[in-house]
C-alpha positions as CSV (number, residue, x, y, z in Angstrom):
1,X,-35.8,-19.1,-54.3
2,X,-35.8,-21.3,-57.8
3,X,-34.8,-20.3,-61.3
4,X,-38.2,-18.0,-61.9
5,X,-37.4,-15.7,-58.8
6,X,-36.2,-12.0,-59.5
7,X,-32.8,-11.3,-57.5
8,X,-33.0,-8.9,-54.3
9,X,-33.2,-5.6,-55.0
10,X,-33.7,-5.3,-59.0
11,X,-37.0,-4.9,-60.2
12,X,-37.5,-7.3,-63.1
13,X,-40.4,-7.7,-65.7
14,X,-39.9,-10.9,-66.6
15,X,-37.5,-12.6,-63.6
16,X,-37.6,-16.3,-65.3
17,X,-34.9,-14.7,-67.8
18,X,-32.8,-13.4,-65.8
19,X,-31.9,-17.0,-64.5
20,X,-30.6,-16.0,-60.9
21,X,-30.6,-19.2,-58.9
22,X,-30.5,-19.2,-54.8
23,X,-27.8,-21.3,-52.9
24,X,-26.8,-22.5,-49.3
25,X,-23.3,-23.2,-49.2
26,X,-21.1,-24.2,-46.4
27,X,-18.9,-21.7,-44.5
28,X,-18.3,-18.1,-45.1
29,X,-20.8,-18.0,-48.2
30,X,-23.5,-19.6,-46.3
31,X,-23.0,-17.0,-43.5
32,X,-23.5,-14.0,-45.9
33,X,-25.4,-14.9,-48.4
34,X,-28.1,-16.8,-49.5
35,X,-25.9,-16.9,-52.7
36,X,-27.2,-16.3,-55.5
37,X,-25.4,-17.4,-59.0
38,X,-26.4,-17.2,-62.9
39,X,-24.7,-18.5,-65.8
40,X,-23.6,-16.1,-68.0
41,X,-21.9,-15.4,-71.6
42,X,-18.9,-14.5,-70.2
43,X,-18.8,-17.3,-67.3
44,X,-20.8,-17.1,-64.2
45,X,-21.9,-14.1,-61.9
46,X,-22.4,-14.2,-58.3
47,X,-24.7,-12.0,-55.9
48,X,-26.4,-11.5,-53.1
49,X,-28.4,-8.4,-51.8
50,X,-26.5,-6.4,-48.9
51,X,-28.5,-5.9,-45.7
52,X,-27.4,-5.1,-42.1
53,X,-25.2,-8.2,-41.7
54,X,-22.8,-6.6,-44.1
55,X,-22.1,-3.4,-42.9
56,X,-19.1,-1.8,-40.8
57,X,-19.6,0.9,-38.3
58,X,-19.5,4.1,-40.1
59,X,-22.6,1.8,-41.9
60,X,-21.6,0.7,-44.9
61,X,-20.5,-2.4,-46.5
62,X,-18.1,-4.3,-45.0
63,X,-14.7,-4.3,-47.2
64,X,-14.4,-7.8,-45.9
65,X,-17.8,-8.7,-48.2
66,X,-17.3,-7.1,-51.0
67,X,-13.7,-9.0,-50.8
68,X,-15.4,-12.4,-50.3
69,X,-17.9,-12.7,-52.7
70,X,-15.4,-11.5,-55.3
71,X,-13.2,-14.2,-54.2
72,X,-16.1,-16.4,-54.5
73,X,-16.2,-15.4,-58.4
74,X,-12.8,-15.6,-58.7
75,X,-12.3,-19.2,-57.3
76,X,-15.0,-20.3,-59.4
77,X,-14.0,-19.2,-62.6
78,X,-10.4,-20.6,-61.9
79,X,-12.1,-23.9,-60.8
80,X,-14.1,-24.2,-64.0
81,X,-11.0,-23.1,-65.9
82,X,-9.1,-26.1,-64.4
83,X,-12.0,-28.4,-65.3
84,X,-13.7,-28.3,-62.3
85,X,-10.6,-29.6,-60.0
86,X,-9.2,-27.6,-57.0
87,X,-7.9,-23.8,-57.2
88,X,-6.4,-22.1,-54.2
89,X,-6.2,-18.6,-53.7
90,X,-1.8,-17.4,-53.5
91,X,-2.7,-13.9,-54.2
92,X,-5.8,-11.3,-54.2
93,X,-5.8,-7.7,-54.5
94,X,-8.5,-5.8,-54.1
95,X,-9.4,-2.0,-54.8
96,X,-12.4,-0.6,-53.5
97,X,-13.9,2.7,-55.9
98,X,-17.4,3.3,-54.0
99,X,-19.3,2.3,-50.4
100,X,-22.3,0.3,-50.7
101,X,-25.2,0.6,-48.9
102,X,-28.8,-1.9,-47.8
103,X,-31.1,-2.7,-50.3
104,X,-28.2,-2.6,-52.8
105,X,-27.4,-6.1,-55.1
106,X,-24.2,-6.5,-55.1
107,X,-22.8,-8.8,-58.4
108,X,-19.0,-10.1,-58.7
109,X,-17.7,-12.1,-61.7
110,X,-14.2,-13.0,-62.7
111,X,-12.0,-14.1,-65.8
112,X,-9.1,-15.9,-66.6
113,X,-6.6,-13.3,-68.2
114,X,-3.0,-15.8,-68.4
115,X,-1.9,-19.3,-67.0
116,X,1.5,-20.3,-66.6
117,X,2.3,-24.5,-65.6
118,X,-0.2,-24.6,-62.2
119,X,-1.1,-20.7,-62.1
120,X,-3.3,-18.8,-63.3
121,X,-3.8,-15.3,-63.6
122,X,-7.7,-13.3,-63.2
123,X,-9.3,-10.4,-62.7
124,X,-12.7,-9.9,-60.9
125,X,-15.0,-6.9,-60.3
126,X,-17.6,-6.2,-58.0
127,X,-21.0,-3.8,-59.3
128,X,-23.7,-2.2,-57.5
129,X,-26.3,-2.3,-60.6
130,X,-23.8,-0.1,-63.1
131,X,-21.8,1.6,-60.7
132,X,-17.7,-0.5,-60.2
133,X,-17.6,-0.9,-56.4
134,X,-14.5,-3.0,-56.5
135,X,-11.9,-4.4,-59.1
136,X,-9.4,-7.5,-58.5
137,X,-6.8,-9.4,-59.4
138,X,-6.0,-12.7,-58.5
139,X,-3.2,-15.5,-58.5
140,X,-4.4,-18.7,-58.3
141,X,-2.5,-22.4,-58.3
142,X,-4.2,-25.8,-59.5
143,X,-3.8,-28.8,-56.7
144,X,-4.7,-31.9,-57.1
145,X,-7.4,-33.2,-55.1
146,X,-4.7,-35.5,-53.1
147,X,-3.0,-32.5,-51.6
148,X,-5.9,-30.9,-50.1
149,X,-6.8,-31.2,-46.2
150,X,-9.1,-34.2,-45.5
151,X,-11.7,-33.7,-43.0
C-alpha cells in the first residue's frame, strides 16, 4: 500500500487525502497488522482492519488487540513528545465500551495530557469508524537510549 491507497474497510472518494500509509514493523505490530499510520492535526492515528487473526472465541476482537495497537498510539505520541527518544510503558489501563467485529477498521490515537520530571501522563482511545470501542490512560517514563537492552 503507498500514500494514495484507501485504508481497509472505509470506502473513500478520493483516498490520496486521506494520507493512510502501510507499515511492516518488527514484533507484535508486524504480526497484526500491516500497520497503517497517518499524520494528523492532533498527532498521529494508527489502524489496521480487523480480520480473523484478531478474534477470541466467542468471535470477536481480541481485548489483547484493541490493547496493542492503542499502546502502539500511545508510545508514539510519548516518543514524539520526548523528541523522538525512548518511552517505556509503567502503566496502561484500558476500558473496553463495544466488541468489534471482521471487516471493521479499527483507529487508535493518543495525547499527552501532564508530564512531571521523566513521566508523562496520556490518554488514548480506540474507534470503530464513530463508534468508542476503547479508552486509555497511560503512564509513561523517558530513558535514555543508554539504559535500554542492547541486542
Amino acid at each position: 500500500m503507498n500514500d494514495t491507497e484507501q485504508i481497509p474497510g472505509e470506502p473513500l472518494a478520493d483516498s490520496s487525502s486521506q494520507g493512510w500509509r502501510e507499515h511492516h514493523p518488527r514484533g507484535l505490530m508486524g504480526t497484526i497488522g500491516p500497520l497503517l499510520s497517518r499524520q494528523e492535526e492532533q498527532g498521529r492515528a494508527f489502524a489496521f482492519q480487523i480480520d480473523e487473526r484478531h478474534l477470541n472465541l466467542v468471535g470477536v476482537v481480541h481485548g489483547g488487540t484493541v490493547t496493542a495497537l492503542v499502546d502502539q498510539a500511545i508510545s508514539t505520541v510519548a516518543w514524539e513528545h520526548n523528541g523522538r527518544s525512548p518511552c517505556l510503558t509503567v502503566q496502561l489501563n484500558i476500558t473496553f465500551l463495544r466488541a468489534t467485529s471482521p471487516g471493521e477498521t479499527l483507529v487508535a490515537r493518543g495525547r499527552v495530557t501532564h508530564q512531571t520530571g521523566s513521566m508523562l501522563f496520556l490518554e488514548g482511545e480506540a474507534r470503530a469508524g464513530d463508534v468508542l470501542v476503547a479508552t486509555a490512560q497511560a503512564i509513561m517514563k523517558r530513558v535514555s537510549p543508554e539504559r535500554l537492552p542492547k541486542d
